[in-house]
N, C-alpha and C positions, 0 to 999 in steps of 0.2 A: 617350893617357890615362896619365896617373902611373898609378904603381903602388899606392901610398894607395887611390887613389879607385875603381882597378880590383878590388881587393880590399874593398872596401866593396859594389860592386854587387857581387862572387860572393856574399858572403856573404848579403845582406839579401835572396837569392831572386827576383833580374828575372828574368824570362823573355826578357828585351831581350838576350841574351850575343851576342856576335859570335864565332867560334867564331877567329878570329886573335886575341882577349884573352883567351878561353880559353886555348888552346896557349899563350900569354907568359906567362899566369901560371904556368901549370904549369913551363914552362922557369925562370921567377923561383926556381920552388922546389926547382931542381936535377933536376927529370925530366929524360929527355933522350928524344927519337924513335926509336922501335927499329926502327918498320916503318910501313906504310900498307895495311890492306886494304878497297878501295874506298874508302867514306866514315870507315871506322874507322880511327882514328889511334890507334896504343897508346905510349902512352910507358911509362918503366922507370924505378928511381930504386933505386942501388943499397941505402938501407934499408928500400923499403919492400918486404915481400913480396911486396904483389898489383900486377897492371899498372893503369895507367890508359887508360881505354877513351874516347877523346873523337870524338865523330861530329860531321861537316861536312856540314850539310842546305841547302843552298842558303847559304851564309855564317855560318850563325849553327848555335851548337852546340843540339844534341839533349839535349833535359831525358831 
């Protein structure tokens, strides 16, 4: 999926997210992968202060 269209569905709130279009977008926006604990993916981005906390539930990301 483009990027447009990927960012169209985060934003208009599907519950439909695949948790590998999650993580691409998040990389799209310059996070980057700090670590992995279990299903919790934390990405880091050096403006923003707080981490990004992205969970892997069976393929698809954790609202």
């Amino acid at each position: 999926m483009n990027k447009r269209k990927l960012l169209k569905k985060l934003l208009s709130g599907s519950k439909n997210i695949r948790f590998s279009e999650t993580a691409a977008c998040a990389e799209a926006f310059g996070f980057r992968l700090a670590r992995i604990n279990g299903s919790h993916h934390i990405y880091i981005h050096p403006g923003v202060a707080e981490l990004l906390n992205l969970q892997n539930v069976r393929g698809m990301a954790k609202d």
